[in-house]
Structure formats: structure tokens, C-alpha cells
DOMARGU-449422 format. One record per residue (C-alpha): residue number from 1; residue in one letter; x, y, z. Coordinates in pm, 1 decimal. Layout:
N
[site NUM,A,[X,Y,Z]],
...
***
This chain:
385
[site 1,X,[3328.6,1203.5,4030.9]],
[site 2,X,[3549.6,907.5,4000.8]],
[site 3,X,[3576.0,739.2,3635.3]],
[site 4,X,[3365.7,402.8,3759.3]],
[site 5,X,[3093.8,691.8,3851.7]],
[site 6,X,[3091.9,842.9,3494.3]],
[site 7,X,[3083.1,518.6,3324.0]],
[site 8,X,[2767.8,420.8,3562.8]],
[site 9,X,[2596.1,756.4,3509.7]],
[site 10,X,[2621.2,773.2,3169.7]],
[site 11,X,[2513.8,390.2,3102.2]],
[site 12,X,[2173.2,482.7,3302.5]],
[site 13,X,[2137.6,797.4,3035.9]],
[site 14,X,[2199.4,544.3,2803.4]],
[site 15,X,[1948.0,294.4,2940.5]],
[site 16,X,[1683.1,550.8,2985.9]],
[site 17,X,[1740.8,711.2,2657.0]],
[site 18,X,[1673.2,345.1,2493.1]],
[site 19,X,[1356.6,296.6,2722.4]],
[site 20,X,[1217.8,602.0,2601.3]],
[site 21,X,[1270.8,561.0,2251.7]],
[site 22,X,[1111.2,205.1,2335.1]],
[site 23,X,[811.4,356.2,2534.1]],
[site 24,X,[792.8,576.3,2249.4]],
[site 25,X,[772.8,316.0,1941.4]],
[site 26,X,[542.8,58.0,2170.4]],
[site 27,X,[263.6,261.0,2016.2]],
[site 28,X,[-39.7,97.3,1856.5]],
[site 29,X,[-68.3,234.8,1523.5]],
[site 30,X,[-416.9,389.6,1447.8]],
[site 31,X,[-555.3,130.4,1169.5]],
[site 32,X,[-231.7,-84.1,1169.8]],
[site 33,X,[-16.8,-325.0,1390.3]],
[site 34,X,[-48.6,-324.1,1770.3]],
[site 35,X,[222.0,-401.4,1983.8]],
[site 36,X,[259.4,-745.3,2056.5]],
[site 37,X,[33.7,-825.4,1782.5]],
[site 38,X,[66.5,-1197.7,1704.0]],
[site 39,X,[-328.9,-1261.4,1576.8]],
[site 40,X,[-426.1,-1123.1,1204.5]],
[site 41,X,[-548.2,-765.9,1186.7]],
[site 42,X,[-845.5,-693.9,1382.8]],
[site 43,X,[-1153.1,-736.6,1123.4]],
[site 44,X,[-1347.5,-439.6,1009.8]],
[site 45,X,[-1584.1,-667.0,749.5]],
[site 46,X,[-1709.9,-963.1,758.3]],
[site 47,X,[-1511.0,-1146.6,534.7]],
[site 48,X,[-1211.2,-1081.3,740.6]],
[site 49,X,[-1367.3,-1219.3,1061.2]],
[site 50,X,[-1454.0,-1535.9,853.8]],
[site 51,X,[-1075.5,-1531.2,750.1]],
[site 52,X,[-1022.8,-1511.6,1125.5]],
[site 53,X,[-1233.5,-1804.7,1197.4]],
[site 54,X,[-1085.1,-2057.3,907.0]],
[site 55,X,[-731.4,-1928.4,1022.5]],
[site 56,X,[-806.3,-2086.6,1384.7]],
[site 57,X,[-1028.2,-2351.5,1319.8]],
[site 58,X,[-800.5,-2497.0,1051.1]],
[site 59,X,[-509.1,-2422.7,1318.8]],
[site 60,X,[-680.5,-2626.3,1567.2]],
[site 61,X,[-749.8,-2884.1,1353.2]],
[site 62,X,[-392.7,-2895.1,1243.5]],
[site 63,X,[-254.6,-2921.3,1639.4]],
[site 64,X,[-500.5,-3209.9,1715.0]],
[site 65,X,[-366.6,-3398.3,1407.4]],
[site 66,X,[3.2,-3333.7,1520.3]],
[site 67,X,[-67.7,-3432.4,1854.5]],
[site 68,X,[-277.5,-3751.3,1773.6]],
[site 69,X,[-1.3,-3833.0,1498.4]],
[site 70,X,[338.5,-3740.5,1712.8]],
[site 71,X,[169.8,-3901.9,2009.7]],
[site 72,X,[86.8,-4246.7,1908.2]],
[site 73,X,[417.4,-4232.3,1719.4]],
[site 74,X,[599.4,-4161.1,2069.8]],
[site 75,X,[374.0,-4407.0,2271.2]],
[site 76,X,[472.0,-4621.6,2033.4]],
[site 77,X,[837.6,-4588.3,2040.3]],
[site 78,X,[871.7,-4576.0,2411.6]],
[site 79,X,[583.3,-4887.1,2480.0]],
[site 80,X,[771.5,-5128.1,2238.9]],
[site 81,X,[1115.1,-5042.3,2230.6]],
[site 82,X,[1375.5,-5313.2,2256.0]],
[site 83,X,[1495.9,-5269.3,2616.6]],
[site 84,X,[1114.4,-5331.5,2744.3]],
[site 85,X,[1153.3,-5715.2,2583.0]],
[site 86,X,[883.7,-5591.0,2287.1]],
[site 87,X,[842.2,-5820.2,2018.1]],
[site 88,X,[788.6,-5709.3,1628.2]],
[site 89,X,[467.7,-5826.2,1533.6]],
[site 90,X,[467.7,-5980.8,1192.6]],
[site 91,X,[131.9,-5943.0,1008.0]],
[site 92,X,[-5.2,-5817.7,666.6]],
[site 93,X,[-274.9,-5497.4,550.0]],
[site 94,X,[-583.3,-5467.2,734.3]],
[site 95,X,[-886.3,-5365.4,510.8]],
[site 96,X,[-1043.2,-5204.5,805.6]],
[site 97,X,[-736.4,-4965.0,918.1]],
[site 98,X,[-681.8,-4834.3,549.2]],
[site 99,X,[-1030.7,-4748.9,507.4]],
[site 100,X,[-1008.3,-4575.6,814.7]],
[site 101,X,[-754.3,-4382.3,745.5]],
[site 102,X,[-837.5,-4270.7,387.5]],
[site 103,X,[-1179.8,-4188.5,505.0]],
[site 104,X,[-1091.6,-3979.4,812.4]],
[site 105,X,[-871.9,-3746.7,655.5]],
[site 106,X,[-1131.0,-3747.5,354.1]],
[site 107,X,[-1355.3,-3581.1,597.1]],
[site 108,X,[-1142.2,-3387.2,763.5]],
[site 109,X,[-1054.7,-3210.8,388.3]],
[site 110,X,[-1365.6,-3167.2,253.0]],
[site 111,X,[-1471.3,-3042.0,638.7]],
[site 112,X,[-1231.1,-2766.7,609.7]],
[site 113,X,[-1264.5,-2715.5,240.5]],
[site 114,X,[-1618.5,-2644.7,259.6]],
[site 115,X,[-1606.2,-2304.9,454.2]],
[site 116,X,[-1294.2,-2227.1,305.6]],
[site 117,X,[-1452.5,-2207.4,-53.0]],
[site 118,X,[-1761.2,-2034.3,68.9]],
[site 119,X,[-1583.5,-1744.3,206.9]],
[site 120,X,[-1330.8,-1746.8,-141.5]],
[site 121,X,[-1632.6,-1744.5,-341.5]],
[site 122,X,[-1764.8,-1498.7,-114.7]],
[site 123,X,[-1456.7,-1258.4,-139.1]],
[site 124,X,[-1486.3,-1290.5,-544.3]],
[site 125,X,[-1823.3,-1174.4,-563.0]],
[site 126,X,[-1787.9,-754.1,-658.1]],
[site 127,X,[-2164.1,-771.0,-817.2]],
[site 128,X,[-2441.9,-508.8,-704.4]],
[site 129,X,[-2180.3,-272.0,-541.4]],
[site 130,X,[-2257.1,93.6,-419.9]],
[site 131,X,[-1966.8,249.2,-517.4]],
[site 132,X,[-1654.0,153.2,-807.3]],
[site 133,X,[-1290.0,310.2,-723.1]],
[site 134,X,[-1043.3,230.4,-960.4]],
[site 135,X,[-697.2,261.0,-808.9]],
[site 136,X,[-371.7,244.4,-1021.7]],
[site 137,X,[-34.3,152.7,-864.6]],
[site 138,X,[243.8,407.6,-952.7]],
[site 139,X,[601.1,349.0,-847.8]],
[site 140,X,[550.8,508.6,-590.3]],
[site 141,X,[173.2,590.7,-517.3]],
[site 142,X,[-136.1,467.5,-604.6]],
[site 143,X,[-382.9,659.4,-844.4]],
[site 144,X,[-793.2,678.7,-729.5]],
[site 145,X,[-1112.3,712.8,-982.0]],
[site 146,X,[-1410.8,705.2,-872.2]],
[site 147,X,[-1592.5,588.0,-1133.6]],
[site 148,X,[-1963.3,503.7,-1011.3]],
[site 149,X,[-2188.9,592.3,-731.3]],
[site 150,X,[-2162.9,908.9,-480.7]],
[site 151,X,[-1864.6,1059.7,-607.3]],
[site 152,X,[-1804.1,960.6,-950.4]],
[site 153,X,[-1577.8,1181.2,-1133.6]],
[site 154,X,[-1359.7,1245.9,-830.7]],
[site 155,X,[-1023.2,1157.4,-892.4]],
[site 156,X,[-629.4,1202.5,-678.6]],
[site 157,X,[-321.6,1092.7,-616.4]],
[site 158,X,[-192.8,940.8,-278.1]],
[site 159,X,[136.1,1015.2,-162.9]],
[site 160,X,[337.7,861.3,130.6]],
[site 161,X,[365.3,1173.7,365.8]],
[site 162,X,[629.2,1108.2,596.6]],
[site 163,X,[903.2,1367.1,550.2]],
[site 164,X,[1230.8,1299.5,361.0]],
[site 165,X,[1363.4,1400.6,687.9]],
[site 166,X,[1189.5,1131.0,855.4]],
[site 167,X,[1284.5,863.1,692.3]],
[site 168,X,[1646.8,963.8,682.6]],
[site 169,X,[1652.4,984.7,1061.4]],
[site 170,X,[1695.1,1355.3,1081.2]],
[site 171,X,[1333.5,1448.9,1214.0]],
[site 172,X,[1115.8,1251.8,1438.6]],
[site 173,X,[902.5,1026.9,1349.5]],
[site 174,X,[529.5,964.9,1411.4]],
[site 175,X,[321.2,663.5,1516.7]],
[site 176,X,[199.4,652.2,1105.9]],
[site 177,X,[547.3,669.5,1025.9]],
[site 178,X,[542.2,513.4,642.1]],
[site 179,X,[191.1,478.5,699.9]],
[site 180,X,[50.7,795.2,637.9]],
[site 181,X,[-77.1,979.5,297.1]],
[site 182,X,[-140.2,1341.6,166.9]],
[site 183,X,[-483.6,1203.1,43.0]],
[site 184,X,[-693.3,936.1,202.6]],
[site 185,X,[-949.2,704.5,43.6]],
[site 186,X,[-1285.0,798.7,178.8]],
[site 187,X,[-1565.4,529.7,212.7]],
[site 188,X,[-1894.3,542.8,348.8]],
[site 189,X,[-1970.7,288.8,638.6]],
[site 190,X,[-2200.0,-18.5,550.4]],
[site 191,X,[-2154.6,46.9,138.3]],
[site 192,X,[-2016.9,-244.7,-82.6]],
[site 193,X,[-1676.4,-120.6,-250.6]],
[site 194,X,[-1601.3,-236.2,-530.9]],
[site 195,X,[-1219.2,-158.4,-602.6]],
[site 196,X,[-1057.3,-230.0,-958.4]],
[site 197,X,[-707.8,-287.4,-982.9]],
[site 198,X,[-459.4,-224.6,-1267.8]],
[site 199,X,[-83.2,1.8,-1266.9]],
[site 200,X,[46.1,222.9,-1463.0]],
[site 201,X,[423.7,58.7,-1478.9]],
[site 202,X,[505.4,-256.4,-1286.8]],
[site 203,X,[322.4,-504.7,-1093.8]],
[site 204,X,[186.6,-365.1,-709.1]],
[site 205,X,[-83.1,-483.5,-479.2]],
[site 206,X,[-346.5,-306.8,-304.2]],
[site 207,X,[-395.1,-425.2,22.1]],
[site 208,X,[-561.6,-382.0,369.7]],
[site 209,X,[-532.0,-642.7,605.9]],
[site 210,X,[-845.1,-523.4,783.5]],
[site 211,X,[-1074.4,-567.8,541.6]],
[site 212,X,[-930.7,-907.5,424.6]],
[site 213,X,[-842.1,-756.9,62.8]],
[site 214,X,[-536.8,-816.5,-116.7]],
[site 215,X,[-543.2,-779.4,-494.5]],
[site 216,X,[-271.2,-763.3,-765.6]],
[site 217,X,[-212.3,-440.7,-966.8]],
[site 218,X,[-107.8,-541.5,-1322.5]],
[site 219,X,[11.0,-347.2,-1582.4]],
[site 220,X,[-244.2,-364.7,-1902.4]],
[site 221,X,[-509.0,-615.9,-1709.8]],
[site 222,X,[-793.9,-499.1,-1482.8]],
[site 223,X,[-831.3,-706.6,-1155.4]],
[site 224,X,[-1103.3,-640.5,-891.6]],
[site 225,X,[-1210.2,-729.4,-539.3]],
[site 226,X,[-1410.7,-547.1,-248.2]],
[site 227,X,[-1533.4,-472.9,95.8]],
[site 228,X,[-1803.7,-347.1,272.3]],
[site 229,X,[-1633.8,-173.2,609.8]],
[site 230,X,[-1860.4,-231.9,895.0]],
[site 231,X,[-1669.2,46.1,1144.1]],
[site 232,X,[-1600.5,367.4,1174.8]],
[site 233,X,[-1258.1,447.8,1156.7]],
[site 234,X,[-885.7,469.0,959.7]],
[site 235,X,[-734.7,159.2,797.0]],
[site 236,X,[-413.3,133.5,659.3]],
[site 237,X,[-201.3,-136.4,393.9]],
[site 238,X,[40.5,-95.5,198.3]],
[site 239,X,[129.7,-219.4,-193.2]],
[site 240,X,[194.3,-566.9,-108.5]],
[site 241,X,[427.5,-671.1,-475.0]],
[site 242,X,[772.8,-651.2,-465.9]],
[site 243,X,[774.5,-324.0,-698.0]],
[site 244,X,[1135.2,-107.1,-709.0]],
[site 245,X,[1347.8,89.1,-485.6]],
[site 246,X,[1077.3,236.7,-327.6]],
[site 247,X,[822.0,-39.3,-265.3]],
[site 248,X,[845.4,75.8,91.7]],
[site 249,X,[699.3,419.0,28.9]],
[site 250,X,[352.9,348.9,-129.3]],
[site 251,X,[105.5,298.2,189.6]],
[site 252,X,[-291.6,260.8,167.3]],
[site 253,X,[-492.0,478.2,373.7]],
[site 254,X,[-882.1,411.5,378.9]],
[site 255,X,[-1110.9,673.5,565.2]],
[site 256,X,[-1433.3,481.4,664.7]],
[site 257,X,[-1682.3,754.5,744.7]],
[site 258,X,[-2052.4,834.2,834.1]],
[site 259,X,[-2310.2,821.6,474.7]],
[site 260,X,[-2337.5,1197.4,657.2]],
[site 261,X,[-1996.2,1250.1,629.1]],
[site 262,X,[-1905.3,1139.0,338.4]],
[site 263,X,[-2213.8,1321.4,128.2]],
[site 264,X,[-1989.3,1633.8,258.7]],
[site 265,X,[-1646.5,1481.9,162.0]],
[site 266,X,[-1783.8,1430.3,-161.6]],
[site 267,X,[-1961.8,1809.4,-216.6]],
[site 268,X,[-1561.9,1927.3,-54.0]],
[site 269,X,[-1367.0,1734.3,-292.5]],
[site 270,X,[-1561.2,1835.1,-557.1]],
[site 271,X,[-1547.2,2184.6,-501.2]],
[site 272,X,[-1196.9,2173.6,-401.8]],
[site 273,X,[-1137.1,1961.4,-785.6]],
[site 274,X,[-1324.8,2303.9,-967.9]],
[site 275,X,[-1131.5,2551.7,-764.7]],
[site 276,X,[-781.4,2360.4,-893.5]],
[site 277,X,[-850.5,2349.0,-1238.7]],
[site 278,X,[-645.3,2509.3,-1478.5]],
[site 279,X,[-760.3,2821.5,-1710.6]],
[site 280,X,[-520.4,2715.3,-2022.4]],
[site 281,X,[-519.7,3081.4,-2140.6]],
[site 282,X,[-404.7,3221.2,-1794.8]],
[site 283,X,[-53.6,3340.8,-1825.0]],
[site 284,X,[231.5,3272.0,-1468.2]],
[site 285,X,[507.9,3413.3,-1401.0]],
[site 286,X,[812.3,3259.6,-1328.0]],
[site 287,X,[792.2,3266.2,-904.8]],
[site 288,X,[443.8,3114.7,-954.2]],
[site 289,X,[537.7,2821.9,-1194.4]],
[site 290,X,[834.9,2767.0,-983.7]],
[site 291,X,[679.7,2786.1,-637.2]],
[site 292,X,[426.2,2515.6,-730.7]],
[site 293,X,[633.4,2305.1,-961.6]],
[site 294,X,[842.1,2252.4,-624.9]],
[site 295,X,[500.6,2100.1,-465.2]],
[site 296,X,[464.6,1913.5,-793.9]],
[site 297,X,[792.6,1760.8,-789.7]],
[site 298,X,[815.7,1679.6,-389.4]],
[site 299,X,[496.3,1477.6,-454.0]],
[site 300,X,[548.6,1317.7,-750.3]],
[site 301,X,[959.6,1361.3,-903.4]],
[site 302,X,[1166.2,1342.8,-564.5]],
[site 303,X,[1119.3,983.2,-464.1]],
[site 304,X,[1306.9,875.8,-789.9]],
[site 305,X,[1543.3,1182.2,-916.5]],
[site 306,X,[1616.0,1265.3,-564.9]],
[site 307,X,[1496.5,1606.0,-368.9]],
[site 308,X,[1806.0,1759.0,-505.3]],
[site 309,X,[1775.1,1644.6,-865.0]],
[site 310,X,[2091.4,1465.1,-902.2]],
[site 311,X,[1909.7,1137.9,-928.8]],
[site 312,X,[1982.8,724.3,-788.1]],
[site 313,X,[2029.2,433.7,-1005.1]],
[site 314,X,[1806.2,412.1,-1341.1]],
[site 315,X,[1669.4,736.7,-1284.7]],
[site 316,X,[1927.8,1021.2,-1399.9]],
[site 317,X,[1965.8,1351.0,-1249.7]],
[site 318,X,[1791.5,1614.6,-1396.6]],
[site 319,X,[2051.0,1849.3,-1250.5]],
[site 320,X,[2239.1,1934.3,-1585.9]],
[site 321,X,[2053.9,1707.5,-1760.8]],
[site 322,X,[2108.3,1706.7,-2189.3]],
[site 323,X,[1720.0,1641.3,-2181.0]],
[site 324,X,[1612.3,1955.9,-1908.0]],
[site 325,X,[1846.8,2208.5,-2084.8]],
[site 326,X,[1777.8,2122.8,-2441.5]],
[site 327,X,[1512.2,2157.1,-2641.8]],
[site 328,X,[1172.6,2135.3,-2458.2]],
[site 329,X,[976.0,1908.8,-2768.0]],
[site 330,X,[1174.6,1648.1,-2544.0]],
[site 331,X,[1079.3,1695.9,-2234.7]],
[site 332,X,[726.9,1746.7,-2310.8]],
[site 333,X,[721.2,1415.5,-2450.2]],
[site 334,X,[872.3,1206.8,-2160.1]],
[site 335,X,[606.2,1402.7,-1934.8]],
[site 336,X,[338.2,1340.1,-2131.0]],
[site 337,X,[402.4,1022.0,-2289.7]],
[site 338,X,[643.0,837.8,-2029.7]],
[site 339,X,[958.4,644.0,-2139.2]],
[site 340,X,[1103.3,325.7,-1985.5]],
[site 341,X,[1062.9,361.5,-1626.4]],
[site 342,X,[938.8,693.1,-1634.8]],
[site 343,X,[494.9,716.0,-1570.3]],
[site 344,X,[357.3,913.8,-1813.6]],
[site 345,X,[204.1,1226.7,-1641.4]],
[site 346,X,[-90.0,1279.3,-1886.6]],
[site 347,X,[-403.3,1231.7,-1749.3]],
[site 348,X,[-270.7,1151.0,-1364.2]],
[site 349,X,[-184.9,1501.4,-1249.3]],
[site 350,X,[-316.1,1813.9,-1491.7]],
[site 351,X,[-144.6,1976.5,-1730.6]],
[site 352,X,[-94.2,2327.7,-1524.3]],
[site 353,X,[154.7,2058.7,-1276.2]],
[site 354,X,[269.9,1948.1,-1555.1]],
[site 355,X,[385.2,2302.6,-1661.4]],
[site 356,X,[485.1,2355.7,-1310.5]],
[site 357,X,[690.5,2129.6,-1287.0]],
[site 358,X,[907.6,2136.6,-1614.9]],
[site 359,X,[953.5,2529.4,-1514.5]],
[site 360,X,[1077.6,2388.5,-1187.4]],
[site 361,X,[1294.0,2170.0,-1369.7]],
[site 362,X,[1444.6,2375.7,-1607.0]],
[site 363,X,[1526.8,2647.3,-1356.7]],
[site 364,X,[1612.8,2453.4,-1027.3]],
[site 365,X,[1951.9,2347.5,-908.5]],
[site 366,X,[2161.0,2434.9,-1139.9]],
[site 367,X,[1941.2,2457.9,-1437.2]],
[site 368,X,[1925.4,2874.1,-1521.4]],
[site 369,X,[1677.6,2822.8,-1833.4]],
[site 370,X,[1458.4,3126.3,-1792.8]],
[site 371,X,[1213.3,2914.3,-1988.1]],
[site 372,X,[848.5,2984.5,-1804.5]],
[site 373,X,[620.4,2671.6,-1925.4]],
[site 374,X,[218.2,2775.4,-1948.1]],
[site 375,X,[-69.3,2511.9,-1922.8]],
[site 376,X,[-171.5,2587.1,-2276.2]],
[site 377,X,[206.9,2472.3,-2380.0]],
[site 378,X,[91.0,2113.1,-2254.4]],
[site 379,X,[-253.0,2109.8,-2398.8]],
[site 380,X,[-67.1,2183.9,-2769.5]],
[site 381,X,[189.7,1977.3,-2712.7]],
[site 382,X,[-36.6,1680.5,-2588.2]],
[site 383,X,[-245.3,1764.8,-2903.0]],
[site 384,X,[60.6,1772.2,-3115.3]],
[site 385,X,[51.9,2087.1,-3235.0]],
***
């Protein structure tokens, strides 16, 4: 094959290789963005399809005004120009045309105003809901307590569950890609939601663009909104506040299910919450501590001090670390307690990860502690004994 025939063949691999991975991407994403997708989300409540119907009626009204405006301005300009021989009329205010024109776009205002305050009002009302989840922003995940109605007491943490390997290009990557968590909100279809607001570090915002919610996540203030999903189905947001390094990483994943379904969500989770709990007197051994502190820290540790613990930016590597190899009074406080950009773990994962993952710690890597860390070393340390 001649070299004009190599270059040809191997621009149509080339071209076809592109088309795929096109073909491939031109997915719509279940609960997300469609292809093409140049209206709002589709609604799944009602207050989003009102949203819909301001966005376009107050877009229509907005074209006719340009085009009245622009085109009497033009008819103007090209009726009366110079070269036609038109003649500057000299004359002074007209009652009648500036009470036209104050009154006209009075109208229009308060005609667009109206509907536009009902639905804000409407969006602001979170009284007489069915169920309360309050959801705390973490850099990177969000926090969920459900705090009243079927399935108070429940309580996880959602995680972005796209591989490391994903996102550095050296796995594939699926339609959810950044969009997908190890644990989704679940909702019963038809139920008011109330959702309160607050974070645990830094600003974030919860937000699904389906449901028409958006609502800050602030540090030491509680905020609230709701919906009331009127489909079946997955919906998906992400925080929507400019919050660190990883702002990227921290997608919302609702689960809108049956009441049927969701009765036996609730009775799973529960049972699932029991079976996870921690005897404090039960004594691991190192492979056990070590083996789950691994899960512990992929969840929660590896998105800031890297999966190899040598740590990016303000977060130091814990690879060698002073604070891992020396005494462990330390370390139990910055787990339990938190310092500067570092969440407190207390109280958002239990204390048996918490163990977990300090043995992890101290004996990954490079770190050859020996030191095995028990559950009941966190409950006296968190009780300051």
C-alpha cells in the first residue's frame, strides 16, 4: 500500500474512532441533560412547570418588545432619512404619548410580576410537609437526616461514584459519569419534601433542576426549600456553590419511588443501619481494621489526601506524616473534632470507621505503625477520657 493509501486509511480509523466516541457520549443521561437540550430540565413538580411557563411567557413578552422597539426604530431610520428629502419635525412633549408609555410598560411589569411572585411565594412555602431531610454539604459529599415522617432516624453519606480511574481517563466512562452516587436519596411519589439546608465547612448548594429547587448550604445557618415529585423516576443535580478543588465531585441523586416501595426502602435501610452498628467492646484485628479503613478512606479521605496518601495543595500527605506516626491523642482529635479544612468525622460516619480508618492510616503506604485502633478507643477519646 502506497503512503497516500496509509494516510487515507488511517484518517477513516481516525474518523470512525471519533464518531464512535461521539455516538457514544450523544447519550441522554437518565435524570439529567439530553442531547441537544436547549429548554430547562424537563419538570417533575409543579413548580418547575410553572418555572417553565414564566421562563417562556416572559421570553415572549421580551421578543415582542424588541421587535416593536427595534422595528419602529428601523422604520424610522429608513422612512425619514436624509436622502428620501425627510424633514425634522420640530415640536414639544405630548401629554398623551408619555402617559402611554409609562402606563404600558406599567402593565406589562406588574402583568409579569404577578405570576412570578405567586410561584416564588409558592416555592417558599415548606409548611405541612410529609417528610423533613436535612442534608449537609461536605467538601465533597452531601450528608442526609431524615428527621421526620417515614424514615426518621435514617441517616448516610453520598459519595460521587465514578471511579478514580474514570475521571482520570484510564477506565471508561458511563452515561452518569460525575453523576452517579454510592447512596441515593429515596422519596416517595406525591409526598411534600421538605429539605433543610446547612454544611459542615464552606458554602454548597443543593440542587435539582427537575424539581425547580436550588438552595444554599451555609455553614452555621439552616436554610430550607421543597418539592413534591409528581413521577416516577431518578433525578440528578449537583452542589451548585463554587466550593474547592473538588466542587465537581459532589452530585445529587434523588430516587422518586412508589409509597410501596419506599415503605420497603425504609424497613431495608433500617435493618441494613442495625446490622452496621458497632459493638464498642468487640476487639479487630489488624487485616479487619485495615481492610475496611481502605473502604473508609476511598469514600471519605481520597478525594483530598489523594488515593495514595501523599496529598494536593492544603491538604498534606498523610504518607509520613509527623501527625499519623506520632502520638495518636493527635490524630484522634483532628478526626473527631476537625481542624481548618479538615470535617470533623464525629457524628457523620461512626466511630468503628473512624477506627478503621486511622488503622488504615497509620499502617498504609509507608506508615508501618502496628498500632490496631478499636471503636471503644473513639468512644473514650470522644468522651475525653
Amino acid at each position: 500500500m502506497n503512503l497516500f493509501g496509509k494516510v487515507t486509511r488511517a484518517s477513516l480509523y481516525l474518523v470512525a474512532a471519533f464518531g464512535t466516541a461521539f455516538a457514544r457520549a450523544a447519550e441522554d443521561m437518565q435524570g439529567g441533560p439530553a442531547v441537544n437540550q436547549l429548554n430547562f430540565t424537563a419538570p417533575a413538580t409543579k413548580i418547575m412547570a410553572e418555572i417553565h411557563w414564566l421562563h417562556w411567557m416572559m421570553l415572549i413578552i421580551c421578543a415582542l418588545i424588541f421587535v416593536g422597539v427595534f422595528g419602529v426604530m428601523f422604520y424610522s431610520i429608513l422612512k425619514h432619512r436624509k436622502s428620501l428629502g425627510a424633514k425634522s419635525a420640530s415640536f414639544h412633549e405630548s401629554t398623551i404619548v408619555e402617559i402611554i408609555w409609562t402606563v404600558i410598560p406599567l402593565l406589562i411589569v406588574i402583568g409579569m410580576a404577578l405570576p412570578a411572585t405567586k410561584t416564588v411565594v409558592a416555592m417558599k412555602d415548606t409548611t405541612n410537609s410529609d417528610i423533613t431531610i436535612k442534608t449537609t454539604g461536605y467538601q465533597w459529599k452531601w450528608g442526609y437526616d431524615y428527621i421526620k415522617g417515614e424514615g426518621e432516624g435514617i441517616n448516610f453519606l453520598s459519595t460521587l461514584s465514578t471511579s478514580r480511574e474514570a475521571v482520570n481517563n484510564l477506565a471508561p466512562k458511563s452515561n452518569t459519569y460525575l453523576m452517579e452516587v454510592d447512596n441515593e436519596m429515596v422519596v416517595p411519589v406525591g409526598k411534600k419534601i421538605r429539605i433543610i439546608t446547612t454544611a459542615n465547612d464552606v458554602i454548597h448548594a443543593w440542587a435539582v433542576p427537575a424539581f425547580g429547587v436550588k438552595q444554599d448550604a451555609i455553614p452555621g445557618f439552616v436554610r430550607d426549600t421543597w418539592f413534591r415529585a409528581e413521577t416516577i423516576g431518578t433525578y440528578r443535580g449537583q452542589c451548585s456553590e463554587l466550593c474547592g478543588a473538588q466542587h465537581a465531585f459532589m452530585p445529587i441523586v434523588v430516587r422518586v419511588v412508589s409509597q410501596e416501595d419506599y415503605t420497603k426502602w425504609v424497613d431495608e435501610k433500617k435493618k441494613e443501619m442495625g446490622s452496621a452498628s458497632d459493638d464498642p467492646t468487640k476487639v479487630y484485628t489488624m487485616d479487619d481494621q485495615k481492610d475496611r479503613g481502605a473502604k473508609v478512606y476511598a469514600a471519605n479521605c481520597a478525594a483530598c489526601h489523594q488515593p495514595n496518601g501523599k496529598g494536593a495543595g492544603a491538604f498534606p500527605a498523610l504518607d509520613g506524616s509527623k501527625m499519623v506516626l506520632g502520638p495518636k491523642a493527635a490524630q484522634y482529635d483532628i478526626l473527631i473534632n476537625g481542624k481548618g479544612a479538615m470535617p470533623k468525622w464525629a457524628g457523620v460516619i461512626s466511630d468503628g470507621d473512624i477506627a478503621a480508618v486511622m488503622t488504615y492510616t497509620r499502617n498504609a503506604w509507608g506508615n508501618k505503625t502496628g498500632d490496631v485502633i478499636q471503636t471503644q478507643d473513639i468512644v473514650s477519646a470522644r468522651a475525653g477520657k
